[in-house]
N, C-alpha and C positions, 0 to 999 in steps of 0.2 A: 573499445566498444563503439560500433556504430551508430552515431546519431540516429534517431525514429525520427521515421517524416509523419507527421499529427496530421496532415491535410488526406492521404491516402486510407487511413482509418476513418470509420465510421464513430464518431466518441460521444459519449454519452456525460452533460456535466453536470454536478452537483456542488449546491453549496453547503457544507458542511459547519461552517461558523461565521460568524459576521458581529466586529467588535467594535463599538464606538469608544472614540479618543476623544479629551475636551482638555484643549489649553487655555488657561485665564490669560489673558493680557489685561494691560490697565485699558484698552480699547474694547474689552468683552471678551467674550469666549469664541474659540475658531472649533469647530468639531473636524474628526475627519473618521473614518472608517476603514476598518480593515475587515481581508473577505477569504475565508478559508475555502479555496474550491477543489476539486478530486474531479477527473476525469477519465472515461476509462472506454475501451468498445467491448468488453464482456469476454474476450477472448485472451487474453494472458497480456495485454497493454492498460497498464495506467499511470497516472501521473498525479502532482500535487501542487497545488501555487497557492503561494499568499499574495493577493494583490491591494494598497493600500490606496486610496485615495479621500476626497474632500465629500465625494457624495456614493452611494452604495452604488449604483448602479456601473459608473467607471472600477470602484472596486473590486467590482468581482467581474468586470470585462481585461482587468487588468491580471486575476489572479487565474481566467483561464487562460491567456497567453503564457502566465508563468507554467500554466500546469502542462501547457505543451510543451514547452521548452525541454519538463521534467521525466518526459512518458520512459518507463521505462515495461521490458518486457520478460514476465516472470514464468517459470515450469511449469504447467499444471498437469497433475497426473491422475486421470481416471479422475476429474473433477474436486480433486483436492492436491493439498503439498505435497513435495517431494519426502519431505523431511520436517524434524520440527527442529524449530529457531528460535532465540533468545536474545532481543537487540532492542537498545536504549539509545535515546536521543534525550542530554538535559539529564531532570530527574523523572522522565516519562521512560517505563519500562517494556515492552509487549513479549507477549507469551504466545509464539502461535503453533499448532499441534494439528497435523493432519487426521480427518475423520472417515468414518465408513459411511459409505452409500446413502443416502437418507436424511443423514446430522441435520444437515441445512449449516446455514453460518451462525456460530453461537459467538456471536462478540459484539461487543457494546461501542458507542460513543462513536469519534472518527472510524476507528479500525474496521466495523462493519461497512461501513460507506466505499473504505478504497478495498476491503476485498470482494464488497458486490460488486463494483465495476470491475475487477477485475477480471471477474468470474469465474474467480473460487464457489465453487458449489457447496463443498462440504468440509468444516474445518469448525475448530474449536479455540478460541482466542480470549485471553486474558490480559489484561493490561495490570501491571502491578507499578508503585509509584506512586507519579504526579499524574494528577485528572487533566493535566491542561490537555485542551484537546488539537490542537497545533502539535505541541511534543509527541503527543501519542501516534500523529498523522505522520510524522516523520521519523520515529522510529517504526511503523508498519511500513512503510516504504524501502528503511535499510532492511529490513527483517527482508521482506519480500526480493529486495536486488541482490542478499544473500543467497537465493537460493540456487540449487545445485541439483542435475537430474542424476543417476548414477554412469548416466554414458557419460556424461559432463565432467563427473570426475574420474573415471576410464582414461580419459582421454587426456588429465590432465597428469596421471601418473605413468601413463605410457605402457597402459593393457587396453582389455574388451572387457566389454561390459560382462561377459559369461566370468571370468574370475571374480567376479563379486556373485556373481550366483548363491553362493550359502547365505550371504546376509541379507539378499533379495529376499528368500523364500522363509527366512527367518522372517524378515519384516511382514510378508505376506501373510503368514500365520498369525500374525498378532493384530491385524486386521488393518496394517497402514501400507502405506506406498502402494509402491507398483507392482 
């Protein structure tokens, strides 16, 4: 897979969570912070970093570098998924299920965050599990680098996309995909 170059998109970044740490010493307490950021340009690129440091402001300059490092880029069809997926990071589970025209994004916590930058339109998300919202960010991330368009898998069994025609139009019937 080819590296995304972060500088030629236009990316859009948000903070998603920001946690303070405090270690005792017998000299007092040293705080530091960690910073859950999501970055995304609304068009099928996004990314996710954690970046930690001693004061907030370096750590979440720190965790959008991470999240460039991380961009990846996902299917989007007719403003929603190709397919629905089931991926876990940890004990964080996500549920995400392509929707019809309208839905808007129905999902909670991180998950909302990295599919509006991504700019999924219309999709139905569940997170089942752990609440932690780190976990949850990173498994919407594998769920998302799962995904598959059906030329993508055409091509990966060594047809066209017209031999899956029956299950297209099945799908299309039932009000999902393409």
């Amino acid at each position: 897979m080819a590296k995304i170059n972060a500088d030629a998109l236009n990316l859009e970044e948000r903070v998603v969570r920001t946690n303070k740490c405090q270690k005792t010493t017998k000299g007092g307490r040293t705080m530091s912070w960690s910073a859950l950021v999501v970055v995304g340009d609304g068009n099928g690129y996004v990314g996710a970093g954690l970046g930690k440091a001693r004061a907030i402001p370096d750590a979440i300059r720190k965790g959008v570098e991470a999240a460039k490092k991380n961009i990846i880029q996902i299917p989007i069809v007719n403003g929603t998924l190709p397919h629905e997926c089931l991926q876990s990071h940890g004990a964080a589970e996500v549920l995400l299920k392509p929707a019809s025209t309208g839905t808007g994004v129905v999902a909670g916590s991180s998950m909302r965050t990295v599919l509006e930058l991504a700019g999924v339109h219309d999709v139905l998300g569940k997170s089942l599990g752990s609440t932690n919202q780190v976990n949850i960010c990173w498994a919407t991330m594998k769920a998302l680098s799962s995904l598959r368009t059906a030329k993508d898998v055409a091509d990966l069994r060594g047809t066209t996309a017209e031999t899956l025609q029956p299950w297209l139009n099945k799908q299309s019937e039932d009000g999902h995909g393409e």
